[in-house]
N, C-alpha and C positions, 0 to 999 in steps of 0.2 A: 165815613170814618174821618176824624179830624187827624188834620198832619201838622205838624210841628213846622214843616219847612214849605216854602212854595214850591207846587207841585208839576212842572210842565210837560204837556204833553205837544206832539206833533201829528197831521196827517197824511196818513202814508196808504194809498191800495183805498183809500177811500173812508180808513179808521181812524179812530183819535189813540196814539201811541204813544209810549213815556220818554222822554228824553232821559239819556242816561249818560252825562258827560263828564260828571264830579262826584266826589265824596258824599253830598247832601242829597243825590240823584239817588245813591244806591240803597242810601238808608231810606225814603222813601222807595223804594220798588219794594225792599222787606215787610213794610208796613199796608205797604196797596192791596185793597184786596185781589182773590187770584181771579178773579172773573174779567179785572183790567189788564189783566198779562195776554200779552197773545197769544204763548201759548200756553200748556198746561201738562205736555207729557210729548217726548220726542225718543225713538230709536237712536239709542247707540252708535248703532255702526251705519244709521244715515249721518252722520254728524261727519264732518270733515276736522277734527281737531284731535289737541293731545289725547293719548288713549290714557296716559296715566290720570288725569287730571278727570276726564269722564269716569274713571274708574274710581274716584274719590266721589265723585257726584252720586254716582248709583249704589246708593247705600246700602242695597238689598241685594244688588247684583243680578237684577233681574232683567238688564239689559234695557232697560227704560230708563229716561230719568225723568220723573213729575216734579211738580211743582211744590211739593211739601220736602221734595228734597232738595231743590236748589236754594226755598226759603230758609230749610235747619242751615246749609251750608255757610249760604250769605249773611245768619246772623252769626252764626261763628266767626267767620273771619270777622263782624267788622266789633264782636267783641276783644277779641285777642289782640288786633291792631290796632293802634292810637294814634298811627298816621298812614291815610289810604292813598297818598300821594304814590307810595310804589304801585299801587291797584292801576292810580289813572296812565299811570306812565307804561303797566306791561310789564315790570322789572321783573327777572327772575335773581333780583340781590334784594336779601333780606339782610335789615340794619336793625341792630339790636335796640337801638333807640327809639324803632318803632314799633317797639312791642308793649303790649298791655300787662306789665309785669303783676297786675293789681288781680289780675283772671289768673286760676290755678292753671291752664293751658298754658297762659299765657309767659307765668311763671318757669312750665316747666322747659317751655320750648328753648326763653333763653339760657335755664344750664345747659342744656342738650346743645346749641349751637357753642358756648363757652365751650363744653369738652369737647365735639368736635374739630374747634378752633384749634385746641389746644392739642390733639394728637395730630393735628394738622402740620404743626409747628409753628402756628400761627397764634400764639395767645395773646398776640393783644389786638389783633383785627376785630374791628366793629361790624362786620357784615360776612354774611356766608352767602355764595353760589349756590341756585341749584345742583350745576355737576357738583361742585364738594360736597352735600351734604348726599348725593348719591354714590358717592366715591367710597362707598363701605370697605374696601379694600385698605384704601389709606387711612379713614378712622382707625378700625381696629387694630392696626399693625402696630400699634402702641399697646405691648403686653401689657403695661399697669396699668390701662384705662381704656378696658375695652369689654369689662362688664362678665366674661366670664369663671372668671376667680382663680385664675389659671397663671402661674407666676413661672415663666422658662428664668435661666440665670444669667444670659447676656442681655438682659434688661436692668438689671441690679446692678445701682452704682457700687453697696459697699464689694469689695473679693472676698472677705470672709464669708458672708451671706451668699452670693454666689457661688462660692466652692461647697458650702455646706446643702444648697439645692443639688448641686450636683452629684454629692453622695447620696441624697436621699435617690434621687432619680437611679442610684446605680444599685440601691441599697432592698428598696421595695416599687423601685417602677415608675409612669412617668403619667401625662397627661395633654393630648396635644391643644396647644392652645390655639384660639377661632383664628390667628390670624398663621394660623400652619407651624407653629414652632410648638417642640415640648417643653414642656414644664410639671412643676405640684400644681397640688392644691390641699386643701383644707384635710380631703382621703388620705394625702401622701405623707404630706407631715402629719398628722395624729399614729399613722401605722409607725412614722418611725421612730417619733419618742416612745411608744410603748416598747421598742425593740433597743433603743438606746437606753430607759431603765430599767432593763432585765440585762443588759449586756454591762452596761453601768455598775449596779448592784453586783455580779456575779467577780468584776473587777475589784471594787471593794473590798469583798471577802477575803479573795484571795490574798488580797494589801495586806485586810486586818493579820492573816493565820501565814503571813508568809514562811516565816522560820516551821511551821510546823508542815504547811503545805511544802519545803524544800531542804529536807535532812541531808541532802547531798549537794545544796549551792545552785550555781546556775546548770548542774550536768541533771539536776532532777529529773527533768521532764526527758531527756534521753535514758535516761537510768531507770525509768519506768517503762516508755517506749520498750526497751529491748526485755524489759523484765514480762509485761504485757505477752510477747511474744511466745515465754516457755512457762508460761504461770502454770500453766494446764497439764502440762507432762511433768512438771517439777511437783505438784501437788498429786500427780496420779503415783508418780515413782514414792515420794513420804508414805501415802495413806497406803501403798501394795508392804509397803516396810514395815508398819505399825498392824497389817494386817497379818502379814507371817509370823511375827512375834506373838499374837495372842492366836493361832490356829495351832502353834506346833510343828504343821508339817515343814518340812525340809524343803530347802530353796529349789534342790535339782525335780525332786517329785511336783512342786509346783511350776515350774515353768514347764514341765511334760504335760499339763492335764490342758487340753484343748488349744495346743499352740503347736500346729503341725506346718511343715513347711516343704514344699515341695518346689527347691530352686528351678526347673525348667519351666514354672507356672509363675507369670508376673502377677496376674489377680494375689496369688496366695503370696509370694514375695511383700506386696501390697501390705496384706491383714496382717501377716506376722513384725511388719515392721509397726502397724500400728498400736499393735497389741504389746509390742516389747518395750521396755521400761529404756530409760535412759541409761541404766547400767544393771549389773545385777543386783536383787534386793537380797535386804539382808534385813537380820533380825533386830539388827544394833541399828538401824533406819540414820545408815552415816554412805554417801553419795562418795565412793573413791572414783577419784577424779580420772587417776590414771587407768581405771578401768572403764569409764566413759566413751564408748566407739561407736556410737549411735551414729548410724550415716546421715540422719535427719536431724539431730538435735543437739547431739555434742557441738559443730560450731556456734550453736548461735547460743547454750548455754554458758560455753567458755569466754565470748562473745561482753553477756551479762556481765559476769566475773573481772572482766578486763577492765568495767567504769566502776569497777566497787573502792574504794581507798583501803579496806579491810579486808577485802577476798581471802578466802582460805586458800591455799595451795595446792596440799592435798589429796584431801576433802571435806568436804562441808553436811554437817550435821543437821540433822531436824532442827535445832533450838538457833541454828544460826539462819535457816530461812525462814523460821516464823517469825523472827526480830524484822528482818528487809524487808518482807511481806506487809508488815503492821506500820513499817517506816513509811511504806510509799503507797499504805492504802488511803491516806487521809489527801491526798494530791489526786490518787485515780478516782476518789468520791469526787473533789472538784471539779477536775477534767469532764467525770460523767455529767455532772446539774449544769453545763454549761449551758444556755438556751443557745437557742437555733437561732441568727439573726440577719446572718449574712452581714457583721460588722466586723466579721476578724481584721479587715486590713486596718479598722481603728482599733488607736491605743488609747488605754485610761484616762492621758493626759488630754486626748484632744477632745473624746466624748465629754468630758467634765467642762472645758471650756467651751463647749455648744450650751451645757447648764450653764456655767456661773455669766457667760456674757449675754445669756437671754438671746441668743439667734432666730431659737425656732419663734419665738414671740416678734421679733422680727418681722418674719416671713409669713405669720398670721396675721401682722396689723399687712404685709403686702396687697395680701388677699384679700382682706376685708374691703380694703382703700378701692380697690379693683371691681371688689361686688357693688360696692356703695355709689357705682355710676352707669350700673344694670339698670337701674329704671330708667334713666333719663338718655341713654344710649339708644334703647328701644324706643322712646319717643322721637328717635329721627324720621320714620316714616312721618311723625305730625307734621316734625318742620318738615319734609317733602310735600307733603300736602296743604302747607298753607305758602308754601312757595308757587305752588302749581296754583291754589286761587289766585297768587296777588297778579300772576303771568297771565292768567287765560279767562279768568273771573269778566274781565269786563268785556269784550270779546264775546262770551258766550250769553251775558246778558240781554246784550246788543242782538243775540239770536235767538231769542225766547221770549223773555218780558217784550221786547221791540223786535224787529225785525228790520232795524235800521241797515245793516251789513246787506241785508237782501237788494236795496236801493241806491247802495253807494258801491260804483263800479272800481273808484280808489282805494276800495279797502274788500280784502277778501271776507267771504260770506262761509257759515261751519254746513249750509244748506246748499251749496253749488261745489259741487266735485271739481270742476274745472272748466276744461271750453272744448266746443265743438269746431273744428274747420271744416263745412262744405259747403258744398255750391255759390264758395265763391263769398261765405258770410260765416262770420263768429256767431254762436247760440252757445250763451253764457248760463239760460237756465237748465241744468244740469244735476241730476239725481241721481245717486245708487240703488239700483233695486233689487230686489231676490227674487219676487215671484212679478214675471210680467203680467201673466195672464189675474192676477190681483190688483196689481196697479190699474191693469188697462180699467177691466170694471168700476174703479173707484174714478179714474182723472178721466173717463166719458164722459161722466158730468160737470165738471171742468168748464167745459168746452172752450180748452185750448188744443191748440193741434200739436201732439204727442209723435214723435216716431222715438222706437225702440232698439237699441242698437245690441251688439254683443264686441264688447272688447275686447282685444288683446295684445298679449306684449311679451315678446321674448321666446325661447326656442327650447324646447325638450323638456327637462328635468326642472328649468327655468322660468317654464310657460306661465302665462297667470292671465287670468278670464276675470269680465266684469260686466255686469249689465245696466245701463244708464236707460232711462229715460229726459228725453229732453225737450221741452216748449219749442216751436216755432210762433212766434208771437211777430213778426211783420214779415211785409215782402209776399212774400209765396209759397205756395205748397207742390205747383208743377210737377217739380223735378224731380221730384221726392217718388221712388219708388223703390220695392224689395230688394235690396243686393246693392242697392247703391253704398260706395265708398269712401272712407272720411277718414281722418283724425282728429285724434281726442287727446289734448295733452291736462296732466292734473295738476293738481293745484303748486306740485315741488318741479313744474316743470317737464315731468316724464311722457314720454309722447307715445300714444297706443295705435294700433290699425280697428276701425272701425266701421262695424257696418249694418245698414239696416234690415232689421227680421221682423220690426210688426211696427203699425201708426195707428193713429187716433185722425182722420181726416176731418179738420174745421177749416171755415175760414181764418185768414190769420192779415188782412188787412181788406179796408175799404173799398180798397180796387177789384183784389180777386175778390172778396163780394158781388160786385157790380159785373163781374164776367163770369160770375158762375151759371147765371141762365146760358150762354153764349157759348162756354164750355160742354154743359151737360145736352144743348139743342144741337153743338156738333157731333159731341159725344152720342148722340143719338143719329142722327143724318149718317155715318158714317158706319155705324151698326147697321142700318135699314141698309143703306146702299151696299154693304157688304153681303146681306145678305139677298137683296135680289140680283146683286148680277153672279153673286154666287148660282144662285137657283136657277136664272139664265143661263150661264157657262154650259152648265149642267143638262139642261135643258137641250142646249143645241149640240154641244158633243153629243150627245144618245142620239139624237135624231139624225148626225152626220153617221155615225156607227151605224145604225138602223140600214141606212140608206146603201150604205158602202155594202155591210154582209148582202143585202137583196141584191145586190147588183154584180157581188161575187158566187153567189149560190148557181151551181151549176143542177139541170134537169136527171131525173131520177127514172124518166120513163124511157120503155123499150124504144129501141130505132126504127123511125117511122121510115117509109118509102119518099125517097129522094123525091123532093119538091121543089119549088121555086122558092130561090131564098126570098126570104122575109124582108123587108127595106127594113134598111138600118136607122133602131132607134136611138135620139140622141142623149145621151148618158144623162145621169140627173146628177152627177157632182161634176160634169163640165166647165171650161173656162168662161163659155159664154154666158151657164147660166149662174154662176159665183159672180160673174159682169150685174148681171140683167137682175141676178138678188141685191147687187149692193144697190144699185141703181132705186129698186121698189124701197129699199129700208131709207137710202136719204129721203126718197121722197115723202115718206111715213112720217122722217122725222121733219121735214118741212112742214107738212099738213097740222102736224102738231103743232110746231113753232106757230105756223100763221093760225092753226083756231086758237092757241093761247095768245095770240095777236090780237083778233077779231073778239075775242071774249074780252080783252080789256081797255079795249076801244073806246075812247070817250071820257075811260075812266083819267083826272088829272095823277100829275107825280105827287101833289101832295096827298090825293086820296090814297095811293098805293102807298107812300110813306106814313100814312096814317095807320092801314089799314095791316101794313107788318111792325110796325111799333107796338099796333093793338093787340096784336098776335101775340107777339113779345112779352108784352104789361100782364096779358091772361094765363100765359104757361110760362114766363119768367118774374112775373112778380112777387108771387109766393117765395119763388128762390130767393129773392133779391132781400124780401122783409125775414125771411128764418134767416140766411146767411147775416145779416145785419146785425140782428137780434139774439145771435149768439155771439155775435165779434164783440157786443156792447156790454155781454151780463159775462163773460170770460172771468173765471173764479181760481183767483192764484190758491187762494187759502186751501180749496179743493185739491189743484195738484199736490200742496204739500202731506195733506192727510191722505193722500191715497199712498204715499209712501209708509204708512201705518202711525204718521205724529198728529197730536190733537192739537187746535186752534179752536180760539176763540171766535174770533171777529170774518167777516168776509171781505176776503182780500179782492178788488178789482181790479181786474188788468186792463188800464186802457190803451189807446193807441200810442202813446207817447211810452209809456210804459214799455211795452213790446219793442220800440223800439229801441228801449233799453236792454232789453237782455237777447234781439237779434238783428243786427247790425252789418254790414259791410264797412269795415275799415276804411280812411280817406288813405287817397296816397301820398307819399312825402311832398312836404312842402317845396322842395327843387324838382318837381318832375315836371316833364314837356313830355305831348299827347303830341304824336304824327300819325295825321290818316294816310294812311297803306293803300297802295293801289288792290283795287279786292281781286283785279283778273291777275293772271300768273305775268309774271315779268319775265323777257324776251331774253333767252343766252342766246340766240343764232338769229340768220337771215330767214330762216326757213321757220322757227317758232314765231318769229315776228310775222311773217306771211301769215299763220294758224290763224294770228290773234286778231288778226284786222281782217278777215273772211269772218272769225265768228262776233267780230263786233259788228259789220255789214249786217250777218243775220237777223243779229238782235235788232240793231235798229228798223230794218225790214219789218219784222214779226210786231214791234212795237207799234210801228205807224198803222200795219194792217189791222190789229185789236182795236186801235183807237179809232180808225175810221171806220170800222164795224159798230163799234159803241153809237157815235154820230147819226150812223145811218138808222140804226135802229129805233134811236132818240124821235128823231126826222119820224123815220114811218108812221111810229107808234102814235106821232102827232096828227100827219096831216092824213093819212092813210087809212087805220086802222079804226079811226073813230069811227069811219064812214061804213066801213064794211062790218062794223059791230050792228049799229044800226040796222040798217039790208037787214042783215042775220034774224034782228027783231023787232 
């Protein structure tokens, strides 16, 4: 594939790897094919980095991220951007000048930071923060520009327009707006002009027909009210009057037929009041007034009468209430077509000028203006996610196309969790894992040497568990066994108790190589030895037991006839003879000493040095050339895929390497080293006596080993040759 740019790569673990330091680096990594990337697919949650920013990477969500997603990624961003200088620097300040306004993203991204900007309070700042553009809180709290069409009235400069929201909200209801306040919207105003020209209209009319709708002035609408009241009984008493007249019978024979009354009965009390007329009927259907004693209806008839300007006196005739009747039914027909609207507290005046000043038209361009910044509000997630590439993009390149971050201890790696403290040494290569017994199988082939830890931190409801695996890569593996205890602090610092529950045992330097014959031959020597004087111990307790019950067991047989006692025999666990046994076993062990004397008689020290070197070369040199030969072929690339990520290339870990990621810290440059006396130091006269008795000892016990050595040297020379000889 031709590139446009020159292309550099570096070696690193024994691979040729892309250098990724500038703007021209990164558009060549886009263009490189992916078989030069090193890697090509990494877990998630082994990853040490922003979680939002990986969350933009795995586009599927599938908890992976490969490499056809970091390439769609990387070419976006460096379409959108037209200066990658914020990429090289980390910045999480996006400056609008360095955007690609020419790309529709690019385009949208900067209105979207513009309004942001601007509900921010900040409309003429050239750059947005990531926390601002995360601060959805403070975006939206700007009811006119927050995208969902939703208008409260302490957001509106003009008070007309705000008052008039606020009737509508009281009128037909409200709608809470995304930053927690109510308000309309487009529902609230439509319901409530349609309720404003029906209530509008019916105002109108009433305008138009008012002399006719109010024969009696402003007392109309009470003069109906009260008339309302008796309409019912004043037209049942007419029509009983106009029906006596054409039946004939007699007033007193009709009020007898089914109008019975029994005063001690309140039910019948009840009927007959309901049933009796406001006064008595008559045939002439003329209402006398002063016969009126209705306990129900005479005041509130007399009542009527009182707001009439004409009232009879009296009484009043059929043709005088069909006239008031016909007066004030053209008012009770309007009163009735009133619609329903819930606008009674507005007057004609004030509903007309919501028409004639165009209010609601107003408060519909509010809304529109409000929706018409819905799309590019919701593209704040984009600018969050091309803020999160310009922050973490280079960074994570650095740990996937290269894996330069792995090799430079000055700058943290998204592939090392943190650091190990034990034995006395940092072990920086440091992994999260899930399934250990998964790891283990996969980083055995490695052959790095693995211990597995279980982490944790904190107490109860608090608690929180982790499982590392981590490289020992120089120094040694000794010390290293099950239960052993450490800390683990992560990458923010935080410090956990750690400890180990499984390893992977390899060599991990040239030395312990060269002493792993000398380990595993004492490792052996020390088994064997264990187990024969085990078997000995064993051995000679049962036969001292044996001896002891024989010699306790008392005779079973009948009592013989008194004899001469028996000489007394001498016991077989006596003192003489525990004497006279140690005595035979030294000499057992002399005879040995002297025939392994006599057997090597002759032989020189360089033959004997030969001939256990040769020893050595035949049962430790295998160990010596496997241990070597796995320290040499040591596969970083492996341990990373056994944590489930793919790799390209085979990473080598050499020794200089190793002793890059396990290390012993130097101590400060002012420190002074004093060697300590190692024997105990003297508080009294009487501890100081102890100390100079047991250093006499020593020196004693010293001289006599060495003049043993000597002597032995000596025989073996001028002695033992001779008596090998004789022998053969």
């Amino acid at each position: 594939m031709e590139m446009q740019n020159e292309v550099r790569f570096q070696r690193l673990g024994g691979s040729c790897q892309l250098v990724l330091e500038n703007a021209e680096d990164f558009r060549n990594a886009a263009q490189l094919d992916a078989a030069h990337w090193i890697m090509t697919s990494v877990r998630t949650d082994s990853l040490l980095a922003n979680k939002d920013f990986l969350a933009f990477l795995d586009a599927d969500s599938n908890g992976r991220i490969r490499v056809d997603e970091v390439k769609a990624a990387l070419n976006w961003m460096l379409s959108v951007l037209s200066d990658l200088s914020g990429v090289c620097k980390r910045s999480d300040v996006l400056y609008l000048n360095s955007l690609n306004e020419n790309h529709p993203d690019g385009m949208n991204i900067a209105r979207t930071v513009r309004i942001a900007l601007a509900n921010l309070g900040m409309p003429d700042a050239e750059c947005i923060t990531l926390a601002q553009i995360k601060d959805q809180t403070r975006i939206i709290s700007n009811a006119l520009q927050n995208g969902d069409g939703i208008i409260p009235p302490g957001s509106v400069a003009k008070p007309v327009t705000a008052d008039c929201i606020r009737g509508i909200m009281a009128a037909v209801g409200s709608q809470t707006d995304c930053s927690g306040v109510a308000g309309v919207g487009d529902k609230e105003v439509d319901e409530f002009e349609g309720k404003l020209k029906a209530r509008l209209a019916w105002l109108n009319d009433g305008e138009a027909r008012k002399e006719m709708l109010n024969p009696f002035g402003d007392k109309t609408q009470t003069v109906l009210a009260a008339f309302l009241c008796v309409q019912e009984k004043l037209d049942e008493f007419f029509r009983s009057c106009e029906a006596l007249s054409l039946s004939g019978t007699t007033t007193e024979a009709r009020l007898a037929v089914k109008n019975t009354l029994d005063p001690m009965d309140a039910v019948s009390v009840k009927e007959f009041l309901e049933k009796s007329p406001v006064a008595p009927v008559n045939p002439e259907g003329i209402l006398v007034l002063r016969k009126m004693h209705h306990p129900i209806w005479s005041d509130a008839i007399r009542k009527l009468l009182a707001l009439l300007p004409d009232a009879p006196e009296e009484e009043m005739t059929a043709e005088y209430y069909g006239k008031l009747k016909a007066a004030l039914a053209p008012c009770d027909a309007w009163n009735k077509a009133k619609p329903e609207t819930g606008l009674d507290a507005w007057s004609r005046e004030q509903l007309q000028k919501i028409v004639d000043d165009g209010i609601l038209t107003d408060i519909r361009n509010l809304i529109s203006r409000d929706k018409a910044v819905k799309d590019n509000l919701d593209k704040t997630s984009m600018v969050h996610k091309l803020i999160s590439f310009q922050e973490n993009m280079f960074d994570f390149l650095n740990n996937f196309v290269t894996l330069d971050r792995l090799f430079d201890n000055s700058k943290p790696s998204m592939h090392q969790a943190g650091k190990l403290v034990m034995d006395g040494r940092f072990f920086t290569l440091c992994s999260i894992v899930h399934n250990v017994a998964e790891h283990k199988k996969i980083a055995a082939n490695s052959n790095i040497c693995v211990i597995y830890l279980d982490a944790t931190s904190g107490l109860g409801a608090a608690a929180k568990t982790m499982k590392l695996a981590v490289g020992v890569t120089s120094g040694h593996m000794r010390h290293f066994f099950l239960g052993k205890s450490g800390v683990f602090y992560t990458a923010d610092g935080a410090m956990w108790d750690a400890r180990i529950v499984d390893m992977i045992q390899q060599p991990v330097s040239i030395g312990e190589a060269l002493k792993m014959p000398f380990y595993k031959f004492a490792d052996f020597i020390q088994k064997q030895a264990d187990k024969f004087f085990t078997a000995r111990s064993k051995q000679f307790e049962d036969t001292v037991a044996k001896d002891i019950q024989s010699q306790a067991k008392l005779p079973t047989a009948p009592a013989a006839p008194a004899a001469k006692p028996a000489p007394q025999q001498t016991p077989a666990f006596s003192g003489s003879m525990v004497l006279m046994g140690g005595g035979v076993g030294i000499a057992a062990i002399g005879s040995a000493f002297a025939f392994m004397a006599k057997s090597i008689q002759g032989i020189s020290v360089g033959a004997v040095l030969a001939i256990f070197f040769g020893i050595l070369l035949i049962f430790g040199g295998p160990i010596v050339v496997v241990s070597l030969t796995k320290l040499f072929r040591r596969n970083l690339a492996i341990f990373l895929e056994a944590n489930g990520n793919a790799l390209n290339a085979q990473l080598r870990l050499s020794l200089r390497m190793g002793r890059f990621f396990t290390f012993t810290p130097p101590l400060p440059k002012q420190s002074r080293i004093f060697i300590s006396n190692l024997l105990k130091i003297p508080h009294s006269q009487e501890d100081a006596t102890v100390l100079k008795r047991r250093k006499v000892i020593f020196y004693i016990l010293f001289v006599i080993i060495l003049l043993e050595c000597v002597a032995l040297l000596l025989l073996y020379r001028y002695e033992l040759l001779e008596y090998w000889r004789n022998i053969f």
